[in-house]
N, C-alpha and C positions, 0 to 999 in steps of 0.2 A: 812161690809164695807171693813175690809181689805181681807176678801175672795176673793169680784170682784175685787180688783185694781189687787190680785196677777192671780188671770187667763185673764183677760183682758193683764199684761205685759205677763200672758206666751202666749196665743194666738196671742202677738205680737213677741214675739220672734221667735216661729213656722214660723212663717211669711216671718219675715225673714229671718232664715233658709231655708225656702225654694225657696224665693225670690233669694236668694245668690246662690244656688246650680244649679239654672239654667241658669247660665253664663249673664243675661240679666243685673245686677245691680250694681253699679261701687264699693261702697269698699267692697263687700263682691264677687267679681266675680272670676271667674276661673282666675289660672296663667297662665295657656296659651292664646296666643293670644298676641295681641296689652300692648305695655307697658304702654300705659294710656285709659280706655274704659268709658266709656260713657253710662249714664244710659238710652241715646232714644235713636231711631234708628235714622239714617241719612238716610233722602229720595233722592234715586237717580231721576231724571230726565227722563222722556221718551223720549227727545231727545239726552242724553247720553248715555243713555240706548241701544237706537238703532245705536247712532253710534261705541260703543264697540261691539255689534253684528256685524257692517257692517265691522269692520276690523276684525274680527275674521273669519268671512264666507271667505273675500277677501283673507285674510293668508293662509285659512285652501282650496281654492277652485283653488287659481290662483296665488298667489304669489308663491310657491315651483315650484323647479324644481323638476322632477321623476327622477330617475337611473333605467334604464333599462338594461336588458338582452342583452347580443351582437346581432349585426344584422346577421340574416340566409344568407347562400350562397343562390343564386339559385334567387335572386328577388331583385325586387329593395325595397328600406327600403321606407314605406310609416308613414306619420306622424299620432300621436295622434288623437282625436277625433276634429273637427272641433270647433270653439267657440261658444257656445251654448248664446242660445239669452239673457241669466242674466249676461254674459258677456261681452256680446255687450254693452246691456243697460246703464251697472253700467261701461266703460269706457266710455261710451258718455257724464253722470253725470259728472264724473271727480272730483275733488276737491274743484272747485270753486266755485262763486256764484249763478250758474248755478243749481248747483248740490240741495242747499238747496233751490232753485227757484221752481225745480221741485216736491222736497219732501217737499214743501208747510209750510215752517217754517215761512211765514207769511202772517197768513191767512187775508182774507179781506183787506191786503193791496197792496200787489203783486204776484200773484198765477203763474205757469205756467203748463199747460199740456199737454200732450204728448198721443194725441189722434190717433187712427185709425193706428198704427206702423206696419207697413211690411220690412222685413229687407234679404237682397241679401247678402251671403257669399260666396266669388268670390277667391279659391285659385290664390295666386301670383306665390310663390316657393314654394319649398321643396327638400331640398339640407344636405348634411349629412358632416360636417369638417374631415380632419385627422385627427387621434388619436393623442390626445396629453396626458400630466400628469396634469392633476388638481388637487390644494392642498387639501386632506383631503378625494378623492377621488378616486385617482389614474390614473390608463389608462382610457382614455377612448372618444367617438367620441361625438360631440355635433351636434343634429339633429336639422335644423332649418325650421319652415315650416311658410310662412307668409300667412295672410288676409286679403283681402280688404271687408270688411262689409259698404253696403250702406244701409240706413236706409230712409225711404220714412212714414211722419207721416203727421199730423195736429197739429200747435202748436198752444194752443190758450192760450193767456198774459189776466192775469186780473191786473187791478188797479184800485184800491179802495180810494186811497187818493193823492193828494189835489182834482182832478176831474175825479168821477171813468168814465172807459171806460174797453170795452174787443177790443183786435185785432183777429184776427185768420188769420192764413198762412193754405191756404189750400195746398201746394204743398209745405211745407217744406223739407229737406232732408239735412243728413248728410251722411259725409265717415269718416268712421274709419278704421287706420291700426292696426291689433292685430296681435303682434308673438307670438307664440309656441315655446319655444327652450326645448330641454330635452335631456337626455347623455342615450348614449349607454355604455356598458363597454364591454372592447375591453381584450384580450386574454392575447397574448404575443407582448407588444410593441418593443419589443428590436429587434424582425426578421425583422419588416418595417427599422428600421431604424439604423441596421447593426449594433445591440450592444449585447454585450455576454449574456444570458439565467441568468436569475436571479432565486439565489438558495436559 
């Protein structure tokens, strides 16, 4: 009798020794980390999920500006790559209630989608500032190129509650303006603008 009780506690002891070692169980867990941990996981949400995604793509894809290399003699300075159609799209979304109307956050009761999309990127400008100093930066020229994107789709609306019904717009269409700006960096500012060579 006293045999099994004592391997029965040491096979529970084991247990927990090893339970502990694998950072998952609250007072035996690792010191690193969070100053109070928790013996379950916390389930994240898949729609938080994806919208931690969708800002992290929007930061990592469209929010930064570039620094570039100064502009070559000899030609005129042409902008960046035009805005590519996930760009378009995901400023047409926008923030509002539109945005989650689209990405169908409720389903069977208000849907919308965005059927049959062809989409016209129509340069406006493209125009290059004088060199000025920007903080953190330094010299350097701000290249600005704008776009007028028309979007030509089928929207069709569902509602499902109090009397469900679908609409569809077969000739919908939107305009979006998207800028471009991005910095060139620039040589020697002080010869443009009559100041002594910096040593």
């Amino acid at each position: 009798m006293l045999t099994k009780l004592f391997s029965k506690s040491c096979a529970l002891g084991l247990l927990l020794v090893a339970a502990g070692t694998t950072g998952c169980t609250w007072p035996l867990s690792t010191t690193c980390g969070p100053s109070q941990q928790f013996p379950v996981h916390i389930p994240v949400s898949p729609w938080l999920q994806d919208e931690m995604e969708d800002r992290y793509w929007m930061k990592e894809r469209y929010e930064r500006v570039p620094i570039l290399g100064p502009i070559t003699a000899g030609g005129p300075p042409v902008a960046l790559d035009p805005p590519s159609p996930d760009e378009v799209v995901r400023a047409l979304r926008g923030d509002g209630w539109e945005r989650s109307a689209v990405e169908g956050n409720l389903p069977f009761l208000f849907e919308v989608q965005l059927n049959n999309v062809r989409m016209e990127i129509i340069p406006i400008a493209d125009y290059v500032d004088p060199p000025r100093v920007y903080p953190l930066i330094g010299p350097a020229q701000q290249h600005h190129a704008h776009y007028k994107c028309i979007l030509y789709f089928t929207k069709v609306t569902r509602v499902g509650w109090p009397v469900p019904y679908t609409t569809v717009d077969e000739d919908a269409r939107e305009v979006i303006y998207i800028d471009h700006n991005h910095l060139h960096m620039v040589g020697n500012v002080g010869e443009e603008l009559g100041l002594p060579p910096v040593q």
